[in-house]
LUMPA-27464 format. One line per 5 residues: number of its first residue (from 1); their letters; for each residue x, y, z of N, C-alpha, C. Coordinates in pm, whole numbers, plus 32768, in hexadecimal, padded with zeros to 4 digits. Layout:
residues N
NUM) A) X/Y/Z/X/Y/Z/X/Y/Z; ...
This chain:
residues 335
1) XXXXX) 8054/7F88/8000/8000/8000/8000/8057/807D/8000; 8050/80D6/7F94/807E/8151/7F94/8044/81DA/7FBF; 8064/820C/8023/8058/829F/8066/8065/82DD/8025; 7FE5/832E/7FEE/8001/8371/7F87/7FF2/844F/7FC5; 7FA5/8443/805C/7FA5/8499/8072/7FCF/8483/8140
6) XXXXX) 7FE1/84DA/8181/7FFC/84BA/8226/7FE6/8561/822B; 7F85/856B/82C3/7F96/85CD/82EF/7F78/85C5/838B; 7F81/8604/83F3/7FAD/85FE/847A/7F32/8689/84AB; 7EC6/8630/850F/7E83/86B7/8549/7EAD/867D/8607; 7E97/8724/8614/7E92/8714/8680/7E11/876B/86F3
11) XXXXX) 7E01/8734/8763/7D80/8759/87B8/7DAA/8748/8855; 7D8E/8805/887F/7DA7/8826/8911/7D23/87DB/895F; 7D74/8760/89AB/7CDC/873B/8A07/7CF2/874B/8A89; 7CC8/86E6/8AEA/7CF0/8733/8B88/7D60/871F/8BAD; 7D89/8754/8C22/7DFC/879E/8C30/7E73/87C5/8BD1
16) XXXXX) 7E27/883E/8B6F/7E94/884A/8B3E/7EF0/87EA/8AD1; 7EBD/877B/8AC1/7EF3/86FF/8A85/7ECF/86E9/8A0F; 7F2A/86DB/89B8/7F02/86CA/8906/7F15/8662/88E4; 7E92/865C/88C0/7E5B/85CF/8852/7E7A/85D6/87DD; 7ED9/8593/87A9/7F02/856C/86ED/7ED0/850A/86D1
21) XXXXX) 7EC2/8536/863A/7E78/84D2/85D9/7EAB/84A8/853A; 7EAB/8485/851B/7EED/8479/84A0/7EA8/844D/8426; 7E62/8496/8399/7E1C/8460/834C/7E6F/8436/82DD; 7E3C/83BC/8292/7E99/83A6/8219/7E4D/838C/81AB; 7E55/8396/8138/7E16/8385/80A8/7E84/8308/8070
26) XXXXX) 7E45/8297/806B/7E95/823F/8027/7E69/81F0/7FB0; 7ECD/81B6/7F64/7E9E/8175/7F11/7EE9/80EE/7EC9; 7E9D/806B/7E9A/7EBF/7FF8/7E7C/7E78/7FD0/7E20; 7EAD/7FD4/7DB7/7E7C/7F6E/7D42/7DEA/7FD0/7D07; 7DF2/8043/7CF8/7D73/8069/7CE6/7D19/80C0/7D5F
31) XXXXX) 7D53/8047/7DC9/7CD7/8064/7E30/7CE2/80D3/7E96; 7C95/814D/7EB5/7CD5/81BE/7EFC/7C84/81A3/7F70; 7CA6/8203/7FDB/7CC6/81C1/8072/7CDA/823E/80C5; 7C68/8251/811F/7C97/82EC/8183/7C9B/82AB/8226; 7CFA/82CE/8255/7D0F/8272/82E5/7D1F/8329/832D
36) XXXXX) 7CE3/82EC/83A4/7CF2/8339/8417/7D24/82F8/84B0; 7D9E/8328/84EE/7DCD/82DC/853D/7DB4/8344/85CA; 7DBE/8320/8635/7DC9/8387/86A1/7E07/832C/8705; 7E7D/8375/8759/7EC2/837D/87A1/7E6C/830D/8802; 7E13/8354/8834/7DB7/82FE/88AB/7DB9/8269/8889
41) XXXXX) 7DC5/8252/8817/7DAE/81B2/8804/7E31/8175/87D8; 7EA6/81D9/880B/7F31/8168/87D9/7F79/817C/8889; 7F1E/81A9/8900/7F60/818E/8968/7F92/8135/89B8; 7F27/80F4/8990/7F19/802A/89C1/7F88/8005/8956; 7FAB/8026/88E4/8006/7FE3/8882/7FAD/7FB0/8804
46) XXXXX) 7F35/7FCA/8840/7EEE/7F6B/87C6/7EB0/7FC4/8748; 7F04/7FB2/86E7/7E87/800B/865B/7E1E/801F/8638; 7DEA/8073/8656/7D68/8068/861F/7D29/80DF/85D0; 7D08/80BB/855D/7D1E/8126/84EE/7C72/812F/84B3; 7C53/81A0/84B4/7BD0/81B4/8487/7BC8/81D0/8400
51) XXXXX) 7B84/8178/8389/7B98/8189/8313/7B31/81BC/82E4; 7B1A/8242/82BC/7AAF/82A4/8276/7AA1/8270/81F3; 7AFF/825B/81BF/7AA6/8233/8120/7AEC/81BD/80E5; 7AD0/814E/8094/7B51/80FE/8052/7ADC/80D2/7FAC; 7B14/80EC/7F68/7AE7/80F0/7EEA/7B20/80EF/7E62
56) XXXXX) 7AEF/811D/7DCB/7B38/813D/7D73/7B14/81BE/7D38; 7ABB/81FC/7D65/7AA1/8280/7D20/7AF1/82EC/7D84; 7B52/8347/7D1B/7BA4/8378/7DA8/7B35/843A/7D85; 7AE7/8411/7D36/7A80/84A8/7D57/7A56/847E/7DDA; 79F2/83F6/7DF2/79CA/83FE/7E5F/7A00/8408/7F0E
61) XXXXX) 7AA7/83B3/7F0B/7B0E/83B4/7F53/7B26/8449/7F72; 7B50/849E/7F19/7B85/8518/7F2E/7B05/859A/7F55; 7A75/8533/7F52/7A2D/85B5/7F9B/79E4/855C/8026; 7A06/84E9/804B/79FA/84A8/80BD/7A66/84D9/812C; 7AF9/84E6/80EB/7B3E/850B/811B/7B51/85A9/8143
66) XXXXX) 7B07/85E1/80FF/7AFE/8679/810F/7A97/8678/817F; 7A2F/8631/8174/79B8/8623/81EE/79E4/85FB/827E; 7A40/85C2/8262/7A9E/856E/8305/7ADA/85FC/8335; 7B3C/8651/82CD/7B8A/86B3/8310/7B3C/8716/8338; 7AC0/8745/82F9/7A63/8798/8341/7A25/8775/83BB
71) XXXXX) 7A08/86DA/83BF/79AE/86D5/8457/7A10/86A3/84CA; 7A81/8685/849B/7AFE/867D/8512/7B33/8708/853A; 7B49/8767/84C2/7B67/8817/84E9/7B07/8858/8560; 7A95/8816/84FA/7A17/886D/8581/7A0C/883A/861C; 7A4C/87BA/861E/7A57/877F/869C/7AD5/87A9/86F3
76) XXXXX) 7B2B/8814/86A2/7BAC/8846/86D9/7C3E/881D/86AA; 7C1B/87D0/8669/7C8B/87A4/862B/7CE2/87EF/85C3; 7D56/8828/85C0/7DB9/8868/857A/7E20/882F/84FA; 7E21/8830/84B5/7E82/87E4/843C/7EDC/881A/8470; 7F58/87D4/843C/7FE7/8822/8420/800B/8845/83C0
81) XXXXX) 7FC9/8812/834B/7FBD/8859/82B4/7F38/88B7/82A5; 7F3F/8934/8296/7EB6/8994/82B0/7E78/897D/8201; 7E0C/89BF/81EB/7DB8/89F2/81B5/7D86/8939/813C; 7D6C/88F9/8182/7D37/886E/8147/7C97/887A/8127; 7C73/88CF/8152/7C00/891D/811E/7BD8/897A/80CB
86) XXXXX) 7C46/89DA/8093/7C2F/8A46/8064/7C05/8AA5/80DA; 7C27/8AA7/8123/7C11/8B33/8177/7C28/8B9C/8160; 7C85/8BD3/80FF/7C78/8C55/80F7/7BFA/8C78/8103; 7BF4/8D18/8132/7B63/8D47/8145/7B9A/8DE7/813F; 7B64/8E30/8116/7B6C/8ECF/80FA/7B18/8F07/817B
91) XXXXX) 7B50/8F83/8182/7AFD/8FCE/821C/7A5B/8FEE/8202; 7A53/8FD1/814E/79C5/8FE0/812F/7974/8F8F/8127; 79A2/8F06/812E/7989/8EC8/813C/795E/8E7D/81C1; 79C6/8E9B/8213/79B2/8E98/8292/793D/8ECB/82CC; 7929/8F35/82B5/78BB/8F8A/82DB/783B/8F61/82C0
96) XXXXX) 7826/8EF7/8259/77AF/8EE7/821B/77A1/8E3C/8276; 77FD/8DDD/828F/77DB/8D6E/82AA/77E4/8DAA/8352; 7812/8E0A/8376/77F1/8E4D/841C/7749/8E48/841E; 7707/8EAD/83BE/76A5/8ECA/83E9/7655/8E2C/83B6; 765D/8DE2/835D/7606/8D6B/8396/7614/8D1B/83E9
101) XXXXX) 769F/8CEA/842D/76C7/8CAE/84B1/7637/8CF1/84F9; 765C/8D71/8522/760E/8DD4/8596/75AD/8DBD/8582; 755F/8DD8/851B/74F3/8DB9/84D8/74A5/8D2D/8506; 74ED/8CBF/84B2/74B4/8C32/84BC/74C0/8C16/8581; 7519/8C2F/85C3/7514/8C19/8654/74C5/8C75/86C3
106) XXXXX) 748C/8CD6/8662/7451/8D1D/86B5/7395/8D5A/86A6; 737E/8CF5/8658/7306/8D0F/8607/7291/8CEB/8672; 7228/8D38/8661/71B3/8D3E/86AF/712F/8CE6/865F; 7149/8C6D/86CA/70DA/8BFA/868F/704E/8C27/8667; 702D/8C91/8690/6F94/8C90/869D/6FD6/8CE9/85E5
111) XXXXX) 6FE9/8D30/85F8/6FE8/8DAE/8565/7024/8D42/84F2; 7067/8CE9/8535/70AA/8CA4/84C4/7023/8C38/8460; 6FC5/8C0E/8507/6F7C/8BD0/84AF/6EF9/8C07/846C; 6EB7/8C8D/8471/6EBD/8CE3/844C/6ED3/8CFA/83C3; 6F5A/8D01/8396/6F99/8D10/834B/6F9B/8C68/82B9
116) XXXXX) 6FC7/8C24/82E9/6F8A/8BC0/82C0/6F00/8BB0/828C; 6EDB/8BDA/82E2/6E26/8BC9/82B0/6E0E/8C2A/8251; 6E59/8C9D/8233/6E23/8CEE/81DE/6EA8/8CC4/8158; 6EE2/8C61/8186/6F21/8C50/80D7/6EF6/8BCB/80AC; 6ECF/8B7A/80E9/6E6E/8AFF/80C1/6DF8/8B24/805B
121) XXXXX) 6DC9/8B8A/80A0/6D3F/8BD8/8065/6D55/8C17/7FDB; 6DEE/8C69/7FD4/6E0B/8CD0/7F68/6E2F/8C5E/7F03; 6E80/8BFF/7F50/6EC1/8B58/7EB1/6E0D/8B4E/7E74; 6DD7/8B12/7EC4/6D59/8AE0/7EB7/6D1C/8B3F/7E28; 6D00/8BA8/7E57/6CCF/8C02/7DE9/6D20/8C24/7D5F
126) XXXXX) 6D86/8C22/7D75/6DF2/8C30/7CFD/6E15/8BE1/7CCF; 6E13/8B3B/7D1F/6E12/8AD2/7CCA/6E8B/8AA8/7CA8; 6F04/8ACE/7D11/6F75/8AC7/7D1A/6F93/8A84/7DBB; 7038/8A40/7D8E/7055/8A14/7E2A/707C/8A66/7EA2; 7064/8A32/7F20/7043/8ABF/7F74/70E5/8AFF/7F78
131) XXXXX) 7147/8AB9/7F61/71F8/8AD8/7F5B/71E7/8B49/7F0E; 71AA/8B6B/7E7F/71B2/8BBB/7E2F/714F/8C4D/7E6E; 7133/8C4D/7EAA/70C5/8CCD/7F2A/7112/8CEA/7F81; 715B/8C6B/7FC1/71DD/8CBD/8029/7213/8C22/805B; 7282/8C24/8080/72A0/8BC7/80E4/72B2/8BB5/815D
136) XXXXX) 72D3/8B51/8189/72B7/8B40/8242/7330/8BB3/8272; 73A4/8BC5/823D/73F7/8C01/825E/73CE/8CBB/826A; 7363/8CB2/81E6/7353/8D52/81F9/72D3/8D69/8266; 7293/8D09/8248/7224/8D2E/8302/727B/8D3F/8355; 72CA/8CC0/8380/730B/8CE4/83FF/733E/8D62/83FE
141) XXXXX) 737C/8D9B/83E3/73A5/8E1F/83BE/7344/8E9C/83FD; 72CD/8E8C/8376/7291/8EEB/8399/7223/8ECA/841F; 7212/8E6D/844A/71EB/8E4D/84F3/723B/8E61/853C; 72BF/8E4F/8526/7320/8E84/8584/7334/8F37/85A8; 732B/8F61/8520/736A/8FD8/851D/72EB/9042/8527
146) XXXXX) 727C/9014/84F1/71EC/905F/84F8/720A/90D3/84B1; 7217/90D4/8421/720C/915C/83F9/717E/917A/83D7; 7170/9213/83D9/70D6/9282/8405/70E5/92CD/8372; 715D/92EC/8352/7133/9332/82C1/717E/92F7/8258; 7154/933B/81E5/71C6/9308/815A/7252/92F9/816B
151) XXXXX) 7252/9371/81A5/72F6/9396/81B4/7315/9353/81F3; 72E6/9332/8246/7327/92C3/8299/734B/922C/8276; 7298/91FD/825D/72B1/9164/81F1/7320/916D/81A4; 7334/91A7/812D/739A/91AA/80B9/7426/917C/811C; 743B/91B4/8184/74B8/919E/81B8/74F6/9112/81C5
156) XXXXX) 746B/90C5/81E4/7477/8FFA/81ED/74B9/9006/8186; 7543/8FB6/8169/7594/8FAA/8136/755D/8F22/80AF; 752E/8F1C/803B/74E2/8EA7/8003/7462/8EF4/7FC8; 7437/8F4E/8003/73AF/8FA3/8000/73BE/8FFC/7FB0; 73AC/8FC1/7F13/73D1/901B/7EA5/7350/9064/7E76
161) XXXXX) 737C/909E/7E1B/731E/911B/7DE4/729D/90E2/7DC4; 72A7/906E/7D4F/7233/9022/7D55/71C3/8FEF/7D80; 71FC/8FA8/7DFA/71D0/8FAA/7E8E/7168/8FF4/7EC0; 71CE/9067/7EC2/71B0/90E1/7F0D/7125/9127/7ED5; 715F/9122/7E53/70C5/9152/7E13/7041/9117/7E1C
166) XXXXX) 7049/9054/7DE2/6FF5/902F/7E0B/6FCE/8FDC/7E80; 7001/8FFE/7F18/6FC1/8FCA/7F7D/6FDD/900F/7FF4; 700F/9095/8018/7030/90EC/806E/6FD6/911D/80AC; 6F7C/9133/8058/6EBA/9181/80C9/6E96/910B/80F7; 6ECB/909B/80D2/6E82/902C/8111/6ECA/8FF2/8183
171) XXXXX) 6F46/8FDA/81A2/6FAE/8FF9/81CA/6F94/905B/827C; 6FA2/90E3/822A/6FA8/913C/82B3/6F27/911D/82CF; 6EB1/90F3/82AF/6E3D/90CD/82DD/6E14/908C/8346; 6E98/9019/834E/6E93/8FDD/83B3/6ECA/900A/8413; 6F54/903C/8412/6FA9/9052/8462/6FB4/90FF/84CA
176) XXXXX) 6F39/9116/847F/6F5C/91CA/8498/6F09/91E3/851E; 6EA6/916A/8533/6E70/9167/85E7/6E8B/911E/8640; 6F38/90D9/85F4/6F67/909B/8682/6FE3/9116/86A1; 6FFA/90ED/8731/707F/9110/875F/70F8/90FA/8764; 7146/9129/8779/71D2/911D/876D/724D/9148/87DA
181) XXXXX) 72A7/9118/87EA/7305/912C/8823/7370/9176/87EE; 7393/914A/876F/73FD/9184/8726/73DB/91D6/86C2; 7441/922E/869B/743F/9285/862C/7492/9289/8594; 7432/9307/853D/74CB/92FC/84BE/74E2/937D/84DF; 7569/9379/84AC/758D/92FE/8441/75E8/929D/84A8
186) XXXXX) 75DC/9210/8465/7620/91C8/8494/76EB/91A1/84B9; 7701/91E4/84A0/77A3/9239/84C9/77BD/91DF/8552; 776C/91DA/85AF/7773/9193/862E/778C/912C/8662; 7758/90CC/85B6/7765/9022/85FC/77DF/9006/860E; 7853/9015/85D2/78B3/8FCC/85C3/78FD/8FF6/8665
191) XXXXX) 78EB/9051/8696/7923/9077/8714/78B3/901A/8796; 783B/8FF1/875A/77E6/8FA0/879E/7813/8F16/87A3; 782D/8EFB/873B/7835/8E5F/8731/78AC/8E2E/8766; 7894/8D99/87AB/7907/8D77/87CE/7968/8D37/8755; 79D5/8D61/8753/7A27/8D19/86FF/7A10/8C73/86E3
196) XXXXX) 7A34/8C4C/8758/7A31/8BAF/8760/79BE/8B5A/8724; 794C/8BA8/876F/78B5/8B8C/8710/78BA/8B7B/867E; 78CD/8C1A/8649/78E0/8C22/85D7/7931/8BC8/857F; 79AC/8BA1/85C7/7A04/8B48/8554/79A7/8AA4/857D; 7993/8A92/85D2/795A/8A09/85CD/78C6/8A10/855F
201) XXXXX) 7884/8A85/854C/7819/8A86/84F5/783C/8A7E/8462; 78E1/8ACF/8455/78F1/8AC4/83C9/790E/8A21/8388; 796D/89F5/83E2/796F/8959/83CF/78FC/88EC/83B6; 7887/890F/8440/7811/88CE/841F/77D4/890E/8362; 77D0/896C/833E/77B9/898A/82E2/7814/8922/8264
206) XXXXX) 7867/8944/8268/78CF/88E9/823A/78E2/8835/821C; 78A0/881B/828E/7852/879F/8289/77E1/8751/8287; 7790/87BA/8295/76F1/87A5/8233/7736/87B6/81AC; 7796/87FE/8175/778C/8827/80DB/77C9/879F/80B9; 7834/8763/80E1/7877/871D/80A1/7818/867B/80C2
211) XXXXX) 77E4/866C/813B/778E/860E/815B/76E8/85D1/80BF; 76C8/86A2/80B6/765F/8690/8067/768A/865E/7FB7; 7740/864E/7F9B/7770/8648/7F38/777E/85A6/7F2A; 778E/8584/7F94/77BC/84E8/7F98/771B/848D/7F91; 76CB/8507/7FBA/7643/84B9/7FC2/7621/849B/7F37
216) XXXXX) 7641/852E/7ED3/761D/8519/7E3E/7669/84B5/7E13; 76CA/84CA/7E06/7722/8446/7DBC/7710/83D7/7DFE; 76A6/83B2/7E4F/766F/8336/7E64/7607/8320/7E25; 75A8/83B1/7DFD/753D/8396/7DAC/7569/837A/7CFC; 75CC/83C6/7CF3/7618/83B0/7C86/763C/8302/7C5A
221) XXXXX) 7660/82BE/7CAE/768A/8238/7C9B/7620/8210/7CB9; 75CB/8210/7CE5/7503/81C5/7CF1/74E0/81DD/7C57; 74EF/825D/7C34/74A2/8266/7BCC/74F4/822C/7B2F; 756B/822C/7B53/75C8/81DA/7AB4/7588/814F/7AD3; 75AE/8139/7B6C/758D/80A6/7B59/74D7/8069/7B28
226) XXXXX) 746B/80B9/7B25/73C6/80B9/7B2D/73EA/80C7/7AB1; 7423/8112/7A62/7423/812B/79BA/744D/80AB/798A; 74B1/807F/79BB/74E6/7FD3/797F/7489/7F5E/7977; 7414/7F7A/79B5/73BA/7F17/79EB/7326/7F2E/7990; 733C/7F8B/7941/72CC/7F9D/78DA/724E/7FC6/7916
231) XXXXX) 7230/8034/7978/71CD/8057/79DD/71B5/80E4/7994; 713B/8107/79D1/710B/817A/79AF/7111/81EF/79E2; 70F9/825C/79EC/70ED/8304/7A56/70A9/82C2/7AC0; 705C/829A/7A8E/6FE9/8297/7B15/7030/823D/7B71; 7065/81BD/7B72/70BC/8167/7B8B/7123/8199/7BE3
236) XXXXX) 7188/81E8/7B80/71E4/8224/7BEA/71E4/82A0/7C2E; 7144/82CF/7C01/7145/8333/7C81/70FB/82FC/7CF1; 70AF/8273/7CFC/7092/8234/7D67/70E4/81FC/7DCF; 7162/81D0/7D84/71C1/819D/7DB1/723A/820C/7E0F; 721D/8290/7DD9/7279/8306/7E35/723F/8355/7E75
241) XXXXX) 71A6/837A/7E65/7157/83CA/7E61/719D/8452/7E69; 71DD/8486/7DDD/7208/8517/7DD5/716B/8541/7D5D; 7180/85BF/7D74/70FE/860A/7D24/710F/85CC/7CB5; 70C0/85C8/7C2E/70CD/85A0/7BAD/7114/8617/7B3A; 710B/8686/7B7E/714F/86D1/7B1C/71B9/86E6/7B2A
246) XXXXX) 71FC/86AC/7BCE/7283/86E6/7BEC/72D8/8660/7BBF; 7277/85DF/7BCA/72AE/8565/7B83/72BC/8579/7AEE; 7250/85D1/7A94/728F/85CA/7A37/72FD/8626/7A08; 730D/8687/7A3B/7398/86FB/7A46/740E/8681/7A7C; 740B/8644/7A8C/7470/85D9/7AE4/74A0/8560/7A7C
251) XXXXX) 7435/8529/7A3F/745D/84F4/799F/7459/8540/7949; 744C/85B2/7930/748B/85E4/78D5/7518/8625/78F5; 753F/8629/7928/75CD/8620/7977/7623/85CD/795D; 75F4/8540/7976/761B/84F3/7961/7659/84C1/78C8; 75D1/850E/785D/75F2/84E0/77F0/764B/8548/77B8
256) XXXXX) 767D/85B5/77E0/76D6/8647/77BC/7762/85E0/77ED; 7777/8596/7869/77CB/8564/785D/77F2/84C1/7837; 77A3/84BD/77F7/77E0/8455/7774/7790/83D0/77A2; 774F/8394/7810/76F4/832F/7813/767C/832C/7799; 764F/82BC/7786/75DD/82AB/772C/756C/826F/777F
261) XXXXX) 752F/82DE/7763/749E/82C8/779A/73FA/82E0/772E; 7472/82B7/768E/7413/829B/7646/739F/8266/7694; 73C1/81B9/766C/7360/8181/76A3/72F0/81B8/76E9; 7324/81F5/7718/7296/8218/77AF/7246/8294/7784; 7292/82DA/7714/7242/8312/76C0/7201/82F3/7664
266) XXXXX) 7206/8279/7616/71B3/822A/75B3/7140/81E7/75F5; 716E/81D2/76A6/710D/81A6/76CC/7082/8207/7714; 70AA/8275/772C/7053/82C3/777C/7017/830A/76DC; 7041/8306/7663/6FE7/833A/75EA/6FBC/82EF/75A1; 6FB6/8272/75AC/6F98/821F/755A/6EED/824E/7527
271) XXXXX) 6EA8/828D/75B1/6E42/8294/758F/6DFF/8332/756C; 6E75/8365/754E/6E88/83CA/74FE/6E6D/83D3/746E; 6E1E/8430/7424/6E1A/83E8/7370/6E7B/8442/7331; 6EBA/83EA/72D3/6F06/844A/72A6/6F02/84E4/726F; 6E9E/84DD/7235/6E72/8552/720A/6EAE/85F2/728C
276) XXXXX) 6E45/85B5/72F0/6EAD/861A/7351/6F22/8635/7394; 6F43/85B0/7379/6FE1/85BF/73BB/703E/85E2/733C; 7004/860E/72AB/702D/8660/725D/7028/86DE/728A; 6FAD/86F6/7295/6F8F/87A6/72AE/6FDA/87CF/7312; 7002/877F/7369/705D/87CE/73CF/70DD/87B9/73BB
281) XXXXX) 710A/8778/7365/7192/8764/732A/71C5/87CF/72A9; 7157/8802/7266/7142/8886/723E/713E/88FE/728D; 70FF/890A/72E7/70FF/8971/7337/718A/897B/7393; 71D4/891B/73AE/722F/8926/73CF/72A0/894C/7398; 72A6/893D/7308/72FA/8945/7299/72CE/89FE/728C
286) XXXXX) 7262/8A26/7284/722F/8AA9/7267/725B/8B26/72C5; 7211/8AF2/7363/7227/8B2B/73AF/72B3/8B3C/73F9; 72E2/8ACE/73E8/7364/8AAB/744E/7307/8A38/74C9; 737A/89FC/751F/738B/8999/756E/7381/89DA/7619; 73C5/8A3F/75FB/73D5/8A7F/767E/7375/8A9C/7709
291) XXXXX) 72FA/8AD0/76AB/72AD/8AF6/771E/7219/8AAD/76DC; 71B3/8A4C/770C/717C/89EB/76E1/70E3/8A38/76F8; 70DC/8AC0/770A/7033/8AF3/7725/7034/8B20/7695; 70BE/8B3F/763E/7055/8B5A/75B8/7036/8B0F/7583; 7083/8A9A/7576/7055/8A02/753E/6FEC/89CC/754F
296) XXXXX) 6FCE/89F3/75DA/6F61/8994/7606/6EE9/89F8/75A0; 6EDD/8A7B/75C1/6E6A/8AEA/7560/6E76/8AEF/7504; 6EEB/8AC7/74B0/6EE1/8AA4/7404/6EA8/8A08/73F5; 6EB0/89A8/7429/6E7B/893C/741D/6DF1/8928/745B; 6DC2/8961/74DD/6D5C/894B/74E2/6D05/89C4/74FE
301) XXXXX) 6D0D/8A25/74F3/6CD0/8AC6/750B/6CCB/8AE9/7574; 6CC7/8B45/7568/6CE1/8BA5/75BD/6C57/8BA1/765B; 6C01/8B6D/762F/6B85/8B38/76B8/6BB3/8AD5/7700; 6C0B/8A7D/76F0/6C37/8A1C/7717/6C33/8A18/77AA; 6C27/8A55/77EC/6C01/8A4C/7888/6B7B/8A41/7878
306) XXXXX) 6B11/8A4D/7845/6A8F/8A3C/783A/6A47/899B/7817; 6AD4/894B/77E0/6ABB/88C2/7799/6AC4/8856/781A; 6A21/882A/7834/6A0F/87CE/789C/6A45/8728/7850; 6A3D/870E/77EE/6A7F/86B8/7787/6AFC/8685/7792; 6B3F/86F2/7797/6BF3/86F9/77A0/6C0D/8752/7814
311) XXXXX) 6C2E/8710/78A4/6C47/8781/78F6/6CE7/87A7/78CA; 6D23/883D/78EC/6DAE/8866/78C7/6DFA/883C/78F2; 6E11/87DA/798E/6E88/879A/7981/6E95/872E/7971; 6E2F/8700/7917/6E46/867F/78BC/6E67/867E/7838; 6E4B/871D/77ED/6E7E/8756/7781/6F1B/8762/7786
316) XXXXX) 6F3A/878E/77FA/6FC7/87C1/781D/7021/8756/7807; 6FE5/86F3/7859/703D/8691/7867/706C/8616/77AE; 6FEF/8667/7788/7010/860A/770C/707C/867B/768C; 7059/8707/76CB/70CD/8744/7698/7146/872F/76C1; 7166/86F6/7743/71F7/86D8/7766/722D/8660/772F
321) XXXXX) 71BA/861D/76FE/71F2/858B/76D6/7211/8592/7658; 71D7/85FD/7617/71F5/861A/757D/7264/8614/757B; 7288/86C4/75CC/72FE/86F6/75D8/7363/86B5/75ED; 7379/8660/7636/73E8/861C/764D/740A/85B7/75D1; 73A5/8574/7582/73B9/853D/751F/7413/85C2/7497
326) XXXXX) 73BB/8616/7482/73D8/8696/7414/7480/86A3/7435; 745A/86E2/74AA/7510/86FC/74EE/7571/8684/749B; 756A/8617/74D6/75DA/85B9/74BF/75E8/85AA/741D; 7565/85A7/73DA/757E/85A6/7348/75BE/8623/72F0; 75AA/86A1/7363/7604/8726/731D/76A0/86F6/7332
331) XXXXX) 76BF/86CF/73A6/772E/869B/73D4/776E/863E/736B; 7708/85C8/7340/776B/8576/72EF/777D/85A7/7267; 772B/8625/7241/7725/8652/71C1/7787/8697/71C4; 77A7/86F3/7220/7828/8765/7253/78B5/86F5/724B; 78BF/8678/726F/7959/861B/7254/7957/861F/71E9
């Protein structure tokens, strides 16, 4: 087995006494390998080595392994080789992951849910997911921070103009008859917050991200392997239960990087007539590929939200399946 990487952390525990650890990236015959060792378990003499990942995909190795150094950092642990994260961070930056630390730890349950309730309501009506109205990160925020006017909202760091325009009366609506403790501008937190807090939050951050990466590239290998097996959408979105449109943004991904997922497109149109899976192979050729709402209104008009027949994201979805076919044939026409 070849060591292909070694690095050495260390952790102040009681009295004063430092705990070392030692992580290694190894590899044999293919097979890659993240070991984590700690001091505590070579006192007795005996080895005992905690193995985070052993595999052949070293994408997935090298963001398992990125997930280990974040949730061992946040537990106190120090490298002796720094920035295995990318840590650099700018003071403007700083400033902006300050105020959601403060923010997310200091948020007022009742306004928060509140708050919630009025973006459930706003997705609902717009017909969008509630992430795209705001996210959990910007409630907390503005439950934490309670802004009363514009000037103030705009300051939430994320709380762009857009936003601002369309959901701010609705917004200070809620927030403008509760109370508050704190003020803007916010200049204050960073002299509020405890350091120590703060760096253990950036890490936890750090390891939800890299955690939620290792989760995909598990859905990633579910779903090559469900395609091999000659199954359908419906099939493998039973089998992961991710939304159907974010599953199909996810094979078509797949097919940009070079898998074939013909098949599973011959199979979900079969009952498609040709005739229309012309017209949108025209319209795609006409309009462009890029953005799929004119396609969809050159092929089927412009009422098309009105058609109880064909609901739209069953239209959609058969434009993505086009598309991905059209695409690869511009592709082999372009060699």
């Amino acid at each position: 087995m070849q060591i292909v990487f070694l690095n050495t952390f260390e952790k102040l525990v009681e009295g004063n006494q430092i705990m070392s650890a030692q992580l290694s990236i190894c590899e044999e015959q293919g097979l890659w390998s993240v070991h984590w060792v700690e001091d505590k378990e070579l006192a007795d003499g005996n080895v005992s080595t905690d193995i985070w990942f052993e595999g052949t995909s070293w994408e997935e190795m090298i963001t398992t392994f990125r997930h280990g150094v974040a949730k061992m950092m946040g537990q106190g642990f120090t490298p002796i080789i720094e920035s295995m994260l990318d840590n650099g961070r700018s003071s403007s930056s700083n400033s902006v992951t300050m105020l959601q630390c403060y923010g997310e730890l200091n948020a007022d349950p009742e306004l928060f849910q509140l708050l919630r309730e009025w973006r459930r309501n706003t997705a609902s009506a717009e017909k969008k997911s509630a992430y795209l109205v705001a996210t959990n990160r910007m409630l907390w925020m503005i439950s934490s921070y309670v802004p009363q006017t514009e000037e103030e909202l705009i300051q939430l760091p994320g709380w762009g103009q857009t936003k601002h325009e369309a959901y701010s009366s609705s917004i200070l609506a809620i927030t403008s008859s509760k109370e508050r403790e704190t003020v803007f501008p916010l200049d204050w937190v960073s002299n509020k917050l405890d350091s120590d807090v703060y760096t253990a939050w950036l890490y936890k951050q750090k390891e939800n991200k890299y955690k939620n990466m290792l989760e995909r590239q598990q859905e990633k290998k579910r779903i090559l392997t469900l395609l091999g097996q000659s199954v359908t959408l419906d099939h493998i979105q039973s089998e992961l239960s991710i939304p159907r449109r974010e599953l199909l943004l996810r094979i078509e991904q797949l097919d940009q990087e070079g898998y074939d997922v013909e098949p599973l497109i011959d199979r979900e149109l079969v009952a498609v007539p040709d005739s229309e899976q012309q017209l949108i192979l025209e319209a795609l050729t006409t309009v462009g590929d890029r953005y799929l709402k004119p396609v969809l209104e050159q092929v089927y008009g412009n009422n098309v939200d009105k058609s109880k027949e064909r609901p739209i994201e069953l239209l959609y979805e058969k434009l993505r399946l086009v598309r991905m076919r059209f695409r690869r044939n511009m592709q082999e026409k372009a060699v």
